[in-house]
C-alpha positions as CSV (number, residue, x, y, z in Angstrom):
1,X,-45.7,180.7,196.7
2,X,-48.7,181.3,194.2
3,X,-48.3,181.7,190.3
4,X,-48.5,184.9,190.4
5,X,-45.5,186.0,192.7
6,X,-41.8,184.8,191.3
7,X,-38.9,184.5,194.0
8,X,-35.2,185.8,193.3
9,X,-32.6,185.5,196.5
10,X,-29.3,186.6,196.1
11,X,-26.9,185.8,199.0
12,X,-23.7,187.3,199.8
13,X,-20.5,185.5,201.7
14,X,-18.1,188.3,203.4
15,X,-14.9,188.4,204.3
16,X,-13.9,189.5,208.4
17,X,-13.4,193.1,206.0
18,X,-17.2,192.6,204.6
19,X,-15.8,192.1,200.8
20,X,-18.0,190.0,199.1
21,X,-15.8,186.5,198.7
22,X,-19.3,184.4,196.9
23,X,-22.2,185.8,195.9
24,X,-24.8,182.8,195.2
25,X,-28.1,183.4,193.3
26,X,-31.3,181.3,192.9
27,X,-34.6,182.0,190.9
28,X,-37.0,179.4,191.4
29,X,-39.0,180.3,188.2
30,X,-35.5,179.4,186.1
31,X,-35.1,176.3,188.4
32,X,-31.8,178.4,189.0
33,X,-30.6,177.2,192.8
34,X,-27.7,178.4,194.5
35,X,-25.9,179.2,191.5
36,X,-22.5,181.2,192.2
37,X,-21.5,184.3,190.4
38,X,-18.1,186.7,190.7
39,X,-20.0,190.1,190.4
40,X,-23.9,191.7,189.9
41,X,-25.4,194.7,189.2
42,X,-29.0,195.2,190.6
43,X,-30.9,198.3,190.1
44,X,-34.3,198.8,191.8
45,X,-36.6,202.3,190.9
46,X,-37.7,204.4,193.9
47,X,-40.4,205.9,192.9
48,X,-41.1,208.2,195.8
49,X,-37.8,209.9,195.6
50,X,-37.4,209.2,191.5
51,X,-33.8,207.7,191.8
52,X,-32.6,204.7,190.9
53,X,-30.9,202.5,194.0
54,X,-28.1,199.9,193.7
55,X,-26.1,197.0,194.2
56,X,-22.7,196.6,192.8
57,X,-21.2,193.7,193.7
58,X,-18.2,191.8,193.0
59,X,-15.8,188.9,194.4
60,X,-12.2,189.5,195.1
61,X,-12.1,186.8,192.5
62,X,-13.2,188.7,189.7
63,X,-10.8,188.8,186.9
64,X,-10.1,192.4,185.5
65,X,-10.6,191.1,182.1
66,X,-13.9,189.7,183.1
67,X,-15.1,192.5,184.9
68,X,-14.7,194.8,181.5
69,X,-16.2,192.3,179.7
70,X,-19.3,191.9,182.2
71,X,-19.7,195.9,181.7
72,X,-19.7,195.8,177.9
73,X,-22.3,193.2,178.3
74,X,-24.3,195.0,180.6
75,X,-24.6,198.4,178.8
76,X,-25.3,196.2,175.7
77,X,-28.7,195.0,177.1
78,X,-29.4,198.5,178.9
79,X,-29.2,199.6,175.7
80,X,-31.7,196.7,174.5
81,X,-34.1,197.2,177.2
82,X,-34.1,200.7,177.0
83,X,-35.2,200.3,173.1
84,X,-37.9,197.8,175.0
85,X,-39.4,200.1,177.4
86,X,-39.2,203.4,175.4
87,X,-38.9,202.2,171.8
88,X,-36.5,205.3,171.3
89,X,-34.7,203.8,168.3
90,X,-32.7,207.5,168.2
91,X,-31.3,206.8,171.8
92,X,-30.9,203.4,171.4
93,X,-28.3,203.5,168.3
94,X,-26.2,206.3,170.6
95,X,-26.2,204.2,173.4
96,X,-25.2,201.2,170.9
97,X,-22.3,203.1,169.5
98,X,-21.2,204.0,173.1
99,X,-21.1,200.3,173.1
100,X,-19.4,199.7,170.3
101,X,-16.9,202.7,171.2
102,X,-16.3,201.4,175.0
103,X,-15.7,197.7,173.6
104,X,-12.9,199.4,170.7
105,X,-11.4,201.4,173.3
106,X,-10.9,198.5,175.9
107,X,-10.0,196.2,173.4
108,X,-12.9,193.9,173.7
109,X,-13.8,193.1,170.2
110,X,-12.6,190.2,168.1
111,X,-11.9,190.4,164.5
């Protein structure tokens, strides 16, 4: 692999049902290898069709509470990289109260 091309594998242990029981992940760039995660979300754009494809993914081991808390987190930084890639400050403090609002109602924030 050159220095222009960067590597990420993700791979999957299933169950006789095909539930996903460990999901491993590596990324050579972040000298991340084989590391194990409960759940991931992976969006990829098609551009030919203009939709948006995904992976959701989670272990049987996920914790409930975890699993809220990994969506809070996630629309957190969708809301940051959205800000990034449009610089739509308008959107970007909606989406943040959404946030805020999603993390009150599912009791996620700490005094």
């Amino acid at each position: 692999m050159n220095d222009r091309n960067s590597k990420i594998e993700i791979s999957v242990d299933l169950d006789e049902n095909k539930i996903p029981e460990k999901i491993f992940w590596s990324a050579e760039d972040g000298n991340i290898k084989n590391k194990e995660s409960k759940a991931l979300f992976l969006s990829v754009w098609d551009s030919e069709k203009k939709e948006s494809l995904r992976i959701d993914l989670w272990t049987k081991e996920m914790p409930l509470d975890e699993m809220k808390i990994f969506f809070h987190q996630t629309l957190v930084a969708m809301s940051d990289t959205f800000n990034r890639a449009t610089q739509d400050e308008k959107m970007t403090a909606t989406m943040k109260d959404f946030c805020d609002y999603f993390a009150e109602k599912l009791n996620l924030k700490q005094n």
